[in-house]
N, C-alpha and C positions, 0 to 999 in steps of 0.2 A: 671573539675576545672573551675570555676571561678572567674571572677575578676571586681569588683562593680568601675565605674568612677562616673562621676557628673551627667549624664544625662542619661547613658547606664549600661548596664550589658552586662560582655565577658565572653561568653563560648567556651570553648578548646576542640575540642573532637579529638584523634589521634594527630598529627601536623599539619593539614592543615586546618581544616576547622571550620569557627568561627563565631556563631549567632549574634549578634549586637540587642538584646530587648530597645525597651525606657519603661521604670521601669515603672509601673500605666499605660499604654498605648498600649493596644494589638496591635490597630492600627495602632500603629509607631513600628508595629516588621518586622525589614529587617534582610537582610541576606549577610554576605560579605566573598570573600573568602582572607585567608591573607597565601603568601608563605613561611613557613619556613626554613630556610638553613639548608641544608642537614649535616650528618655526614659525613666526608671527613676521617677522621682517627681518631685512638686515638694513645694514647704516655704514656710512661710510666717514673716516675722518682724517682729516689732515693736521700735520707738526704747525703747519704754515697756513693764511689766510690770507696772507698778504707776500709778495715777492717781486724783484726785479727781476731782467731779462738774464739767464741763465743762472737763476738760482733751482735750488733743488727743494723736494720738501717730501716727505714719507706719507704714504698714504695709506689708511688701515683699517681692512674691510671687518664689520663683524655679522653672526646671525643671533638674531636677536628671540630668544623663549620664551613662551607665554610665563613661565614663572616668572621673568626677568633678567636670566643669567644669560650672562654673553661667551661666544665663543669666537676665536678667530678667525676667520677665511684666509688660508692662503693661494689655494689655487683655483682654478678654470672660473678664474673672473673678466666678465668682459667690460670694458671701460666704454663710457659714453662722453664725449668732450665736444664743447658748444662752445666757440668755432671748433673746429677739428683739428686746426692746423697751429692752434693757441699752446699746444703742451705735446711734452712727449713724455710717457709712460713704458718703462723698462720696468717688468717685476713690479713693485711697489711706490719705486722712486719717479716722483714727476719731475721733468724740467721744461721750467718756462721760457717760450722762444717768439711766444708774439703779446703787448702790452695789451689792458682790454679785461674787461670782464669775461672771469670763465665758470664754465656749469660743468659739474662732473656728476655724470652717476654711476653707478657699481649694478653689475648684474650679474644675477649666481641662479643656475638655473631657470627657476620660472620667477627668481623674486629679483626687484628692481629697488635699488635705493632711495632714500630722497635727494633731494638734488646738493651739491656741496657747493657754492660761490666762492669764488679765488680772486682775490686782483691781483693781475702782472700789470706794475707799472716798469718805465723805462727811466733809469735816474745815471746821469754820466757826470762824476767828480762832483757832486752833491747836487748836482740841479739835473730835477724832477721833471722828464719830459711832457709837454701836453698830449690825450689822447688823440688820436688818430680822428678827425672831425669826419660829421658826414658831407660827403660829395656834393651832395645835391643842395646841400643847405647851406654848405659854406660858398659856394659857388655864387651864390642867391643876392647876396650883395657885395661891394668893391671892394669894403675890405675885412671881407670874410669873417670868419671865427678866432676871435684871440682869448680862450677859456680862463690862463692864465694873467692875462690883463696885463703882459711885460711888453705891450705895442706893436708885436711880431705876428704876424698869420701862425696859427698851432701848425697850420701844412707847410710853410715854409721854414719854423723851426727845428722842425723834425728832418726838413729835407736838409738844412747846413747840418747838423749834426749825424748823420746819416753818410755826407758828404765830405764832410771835411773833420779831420783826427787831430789836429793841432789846434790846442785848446787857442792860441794866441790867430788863427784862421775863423775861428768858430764867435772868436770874440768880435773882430771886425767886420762880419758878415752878418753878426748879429744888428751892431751897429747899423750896418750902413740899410739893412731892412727895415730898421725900426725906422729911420729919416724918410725912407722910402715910403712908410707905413703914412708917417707925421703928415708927407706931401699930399699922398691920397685922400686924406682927411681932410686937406686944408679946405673952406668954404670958398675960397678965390684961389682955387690950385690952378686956373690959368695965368694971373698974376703974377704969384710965387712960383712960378715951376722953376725957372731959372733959381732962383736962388734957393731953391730947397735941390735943384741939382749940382750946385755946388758945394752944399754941404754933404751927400751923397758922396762925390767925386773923392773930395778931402779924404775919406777914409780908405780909397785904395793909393791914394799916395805915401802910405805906410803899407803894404802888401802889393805890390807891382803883379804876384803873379797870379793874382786871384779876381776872378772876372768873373761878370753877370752870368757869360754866357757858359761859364765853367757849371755854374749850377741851375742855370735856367730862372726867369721871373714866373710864379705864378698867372696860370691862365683867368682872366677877369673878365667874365660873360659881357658886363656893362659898358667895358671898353669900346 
Protein backbone atom coordinates (compact mmCIF):
# COMPACT_ATOMS: atom_id res chain seq x y z
CA UNK A 1 0.00 0.00 0.00
CA UNK A 2 0.92 3.35 -0.64
CA UNK A 3 0.30 6.78 -0.18
CA UNK A 4 1.80 9.82 -2.47
CA UNK A 5 2.37 13.37 -0.11
CA UNK A 6 3.92 16.53 -1.79
CA UNK A 7 7.52 15.78 -1.62
CA UNK A 8 7.53 11.79 -0.55
CA UNK A 9 5.90 8.58 -1.25
CA UNK A 10 4.69 6.08 1.79
CA UNK A 11 5.01 2.56 1.64
CA UNK A 12 3.12 0.22 4.29
CA UNK A 13 4.56 -3.15 4.32
CA UNK A 14 2.93 -5.36 7.53
CA UNK A 15 2.33 -2.58 10.24
CA UNK A 16 5.54 -1.31 11.21
CA UNK A 17 7.70 -0.62 8.93
CA UNK A 18 7.60 2.37 6.40
CA UNK A 19 10.07 3.52 3.25
CA UNK A 20 9.96 7.49 3.02
CA UNK A 21 11.27 7.74 -1.26
CA UNK A 22 11.71 11.58 -2.35
CA UNK A 23 9.68 10.98 -5.79
CA UNK A 24 12.49 11.70 -8.91
CA UNK A 25 15.22 11.35 -6.39
CA UNK A 26 17.01 8.06 -5.67
CA UNK A 27 19.34 9.96 -3.62
CA UNK A 28 16.99 11.29 -1.20
CA UNK A 29 15.65 7.58 -0.45
CA UNK A 30 15.66 7.08 3.44
CA UNK A 31 14.07 4.92 5.46
CA UNK A 32 12.01 5.43 8.71
CA UNK A 33 10.43 3.18 11.11
CA UNK A 34 6.79 4.41 12.24
CA UNK A 35 5.11 2.30 15.54
CA UNK A 36 1.68 1.34 15.02
CA UNK A 37 -0.76 0.69 18.02
CA UNK A 38 -1.31 -2.58 18.62
CA UNK A 39 -4.85 -4.39 18.61
CA UNK A 40 -5.93 -4.37 22.29
CA UNK A 41 -9.35 -6.19 21.65
CA UNK A 42 -12.20 -6.30 19.63
CA UNK A 43 -16.13 -5.70 20.60
CA UNK A 44 -18.95 -6.62 19.22
CA UNK A 45 -22.47 -4.73 18.77
CA UNK A 46 -25.95 -5.12 18.00
CA UNK A 47 -28.97 -2.55 16.26
CA UNK A 48 -31.13 -4.63 18.72
CA UNK A 49 -31.09 -6.03 22.52
CA UNK A 50 -34.18 -7.00 22.62
CA UNK A 51 -36.40 -9.06 19.63
CA UNK A 52 -39.24 -11.38 19.04
CA UNK A 53 -39.30 -14.72 17.24
CA UNK A 54 -38.16 -13.91 13.69
CA UNK A 55 -37.07 -10.65 13.92
CA UNK A 56 -33.70 -9.51 12.43
CA UNK A 57 -30.96 -7.31 14.02
CA UNK A 58 -27.40 -6.27 12.40
CA UNK A 59 -24.43 -7.17 14.20
CA UNK A 60 -21.01 -5.14 14.02
CA UNK A 61 -17.79 -6.56 14.90
CA UNK A 62 -14.88 -3.88 15.50
CA UNK A 63 -10.84 -4.06 16.54
CA UNK A 64 -10.29 -2.00 19.03
CA UNK A 65 -6.42 0.14 19.25
CA UNK A 66 -4.42 0.84 22.04
CA UNK A 67 -4.88 4.60 20.85
CA UNK A 68 -8.62 4.07 20.89
CA UNK A 69 -9.52 4.13 17.32
CA UNK A 70 -11.82 1.54 15.97
CA UNK A 71 -11.82 -0.16 12.93
CA UNK A 72 -14.43 -2.53 11.38
CA UNK A 73 -14.21 -6.37 10.96
CA UNK A 74 -15.90 -7.69 8.23
CA UNK A 75 -14.62 -10.91 7.45
CA UNK A 76 -13.25 -14.44 8.82
CA UNK A 77 -15.43 -13.99 11.94
CA UNK A 78 -16.40 -16.89 13.92
CA UNK A 79 -19.65 -16.54 16.05
CA UNK A 80 -20.14 -17.98 19.40
CA UNK A 81 -24.07 -18.39 20.46
CA UNK A 82 -25.35 -19.79 23.93
CA UNK A 83 -27.80 -21.87 23.07
CA UNK A 84 -26.62 -22.70 19.65
CA UNK A 85 -29.82 -23.37 18.29
CA UNK A 86 -31.38 -19.71 19.78
CA UNK A 87 -30.07 -17.59 16.45
CA UNK A 88 -29.05 -17.74 13.06
CA UNK A 89 -26.31 -15.77 11.80
CA UNK A 90 -25.90 -15.18 7.74
CA UNK A 91 -23.09 -12.47 7.13
CA UNK A 92 -23.90 -9.98 9.76
CA UNK A 93 -27.69 -10.27 10.05
CA UNK A 94 -28.98 -12.37 13.10
CA UNK A 95 -32.40 -13.99 13.16
CA UNK A 96 -33.97 -14.96 16.17
CA UNK A 97 -35.66 -18.59 16.16
CA UNK A 98 -35.71 -19.67 19.71
CA UNK A 99 -37.25 -17.21 22.85
CA UNK A 100 -34.60 -17.10 25.91
CA UNK A 101 -31.63 -15.41 26.81
CA UNK A 102 -28.77 -15.24 24.23
CA UNK A 103 -24.70 -14.82 24.63
CA UNK A 104 -22.98 -13.89 21.49
CA UNK A 105 -19.37 -13.69 21.17
CA UNK A 106 -17.22 -12.67 18.14
CA UNK A 107 -13.78 -14.28 17.36
CA UNK A 108 -11.24 -12.82 15.00
CA UNK A 109 -8.26 -14.63 14.94
CA UNK A 110 -6.73 -15.13 18.42
CA UNK A 111 -8.94 -12.33 19.92
CA UNK A 112 -12.38 -13.07 21.56
CA UNK A 113 -15.04 -10.49 22.21
CA UNK A 114 -17.01 -9.76 25.35
CA UNK A 115 -19.96 -11.40 25.52
CA UNK A 116 -23.29 -9.44 23.92
CA UNK A 117 -26.84 -10.57 25.84
CA UNK A 118 -29.98 -10.62 23.49
CA UNK A 119 -33.56 -11.35 24.69
CA UNK A 120 -35.75 -13.17 22.08
CA UNK A 121 -38.81 -13.08 23.60
CA UNK A 122 -42.03 -14.71 21.93
CA UNK A 123 -45.07 -12.15 21.58
CA UNK A 124 -48.38 -13.37 19.14
CA UNK A 125 -51.08 -10.35 18.54
CA UNK A 126 -49.75 -8.39 21.52
CA UNK A 127 -49.54 -10.99 24.14
CA UNK A 128 -46.13 -11.64 25.48
CA UNK A 129 -45.43 -15.34 25.64
CA UNK A 130 -43.95 -16.90 29.14
CA UNK A 131 -40.46 -18.23 28.95
CA UNK A 132 -39.93 -21.69 28.47
CA UNK A 133 -39.87 -23.05 32.46
CA UNK A 134 -37.39 -25.43 33.76
CA UNK A 135 -38.50 -29.18 33.71
CA UNK A 136 -37.49 -30.36 36.67
CA UNK A 137 -38.79 -27.43 38.62
CA UNK A 138 -41.89 -26.90 37.16
CA UNK A 139 -42.70 -30.60 37.33
CA UNK A 140 -41.90 -30.29 41.18
CA UNK A 141 -45.32 -29.13 42.25
CA UNK A 142 -49.17 -29.66 40.87
CA UNK A 143 -49.52 -26.70 39.45
CA UNK A 144 -46.37 -25.90 38.31
CA UNK A 145 -44.91 -22.43 37.19
CA UNK A 146 -47.32 -19.57 36.19
CA UNK A 147 -44.34 -16.60 35.81
CA UNK A 148 -46.92 -14.47 34.21
CA UNK A 149 -49.43 -14.93 37.04
CA UNK A 150 -52.55 -15.09 34.22
CA UNK A 151 -53.62 -18.78 36.18
CA UNK A 152 -52.32 -20.86 33.13
CA UNK A 153 -49.09 -23.28 33.59
CA UNK A 154 -46.28 -21.06 31.24
CA UNK A 155 -45.89 -24.90 29.67
CA UNK A 156 -49.28 -25.38 28.88
CA UNK A 157 -49.48 -21.83 27.50
CA UNK A 158 -47.03 -22.07 25.22
CA UNK A 159 -48.17 -25.51 24.15
CA UNK A 160 -52.15 -23.92 22.98
CA UNK A 161 -50.40 -21.26 21.26
CA UNK A 162 -47.88 -23.35 19.79
CA UNK A 163 -51.00 -25.58 18.95
CA UNK A 164 -53.69 -23.94 17.87
CA UNK A 165 -53.60 -20.61 15.26
CA UNK A 166 -57.12 -19.27 15.69
CA UNK A 167 -56.96 -16.66 18.01
CA UNK A 168 -60.80 -17.39 18.97
CA UNK A 169 -59.20 -21.60 19.64
CA UNK A 170 -56.43 -20.10 21.61
CA UNK A 171 -59.03 -18.08 23.65
CA UNK A 172 -61.20 -20.98 24.81
CA UNK A 173 -58.40 -23.11 25.68
CA UNK A 174 -57.06 -20.64 27.43
CA UNK A 175 -60.16 -20.48 29.31
CA UNK A 176 -60.89 -23.76 29.95
CA UNK A 177 -57.01 -24.20 31.51
CA UNK A 178 -57.13 -21.50 33.62
CA UNK A 179 -60.66 -23.37 35.40
CA UNK A 180 -58.62 -26.34 35.03
CA UNK A 181 -55.79 -24.41 36.88
CA UNK A 182 -58.63 -22.81 39.49
CA UNK A 183 -59.78 -26.75 40.25
CA UNK A 184 -56.30 -27.95 40.99
CA UNK A 185 -55.84 -25.30 43.35
CA UNK A 186 -59.07 -25.73 44.99
CA UNK A 187 -58.18 -26.84 49.04
CA UNK A 188 -61.38 -29.35 48.69
CA UNK A 189 -60.81 -30.26 45.00
CA UNK A 190 -62.41 -33.62 45.85
CA UNK A 191 -65.55 -31.88 46.83
CA UNK A 192 -65.56 -29.47 43.90
CA UNK A 193 -64.29 -31.52 41.27
CA UNK A 194 -67.63 -31.97 39.82
CA UNK A 195 -68.55 -28.61 39.71
CA UNK A 196 -65.37 -27.02 38.64
CA UNK A 197 -65.86 -29.79 35.75
CA UNK A 198 -68.57 -28.43 34.63
CA UNK A 199 -67.55 -25.26 34.46
CA UNK A 200 -64.37 -26.68 32.38
CA UNK A 201 -67.11 -28.58 30.17
CA UNK A 202 -69.14 -25.21 29.40
CA UNK A 203 -66.25 -23.87 27.40
CA UNK A 204 -66.01 -26.54 24.76
CA UNK A 205 -69.74 -26.33 24.26
CA UNK A 206 -68.84 -23.11 22.26
CA UNK A 207 -65.87 -25.20 20.21
CA UNK A 208 -67.24 -28.78 19.48
CA UNK A 209 -64.02 -29.48 17.65
CA UNK A 210 -61.41 -28.86 20.15
CA UNK A 211 -60.56 -31.57 22.61
CA UNK A 212 -58.33 -32.34 25.66
CA UNK A 213 -56.84 -34.96 23.94
CA UNK A 214 -56.18 -32.61 20.78
CA UNK A 215 -53.50 -30.93 22.85
CA UNK A 216 -52.83 -33.30 25.64
CA UNK A 217 -53.10 -32.28 29.71
CA UNK A 218 -49.86 -31.67 31.23
CA UNK A 219 -47.94 -34.50 33.07
CA UNK A 220 -48.25 -33.91 37.14
CA UNK A 221 -45.73 -36.06 39.04
CA UNK A 222 -48.02 -35.68 42.28
CA UNK A 223 -51.01 -37.03 40.54
Amino acid sequence: MSFVTKNFKLFLWGSALVFLTACGNEEGQRSVTVTIPPIVSINVESNATSMNLGEHALLTVYRIYADGHTEEIIDNIVWEITPADSTEIKGNILTAKKDGQVNIKAKVDNLVSDTLMLNIYWEVNGHRLPPEPDKALNDSTLLGIDSNDNGVRDDVERKVYTTYKKAIERTVMMQAFRAKQKMLADPDMVKNVREWKNKITKYFLFAPTISWECIGEPAYENE
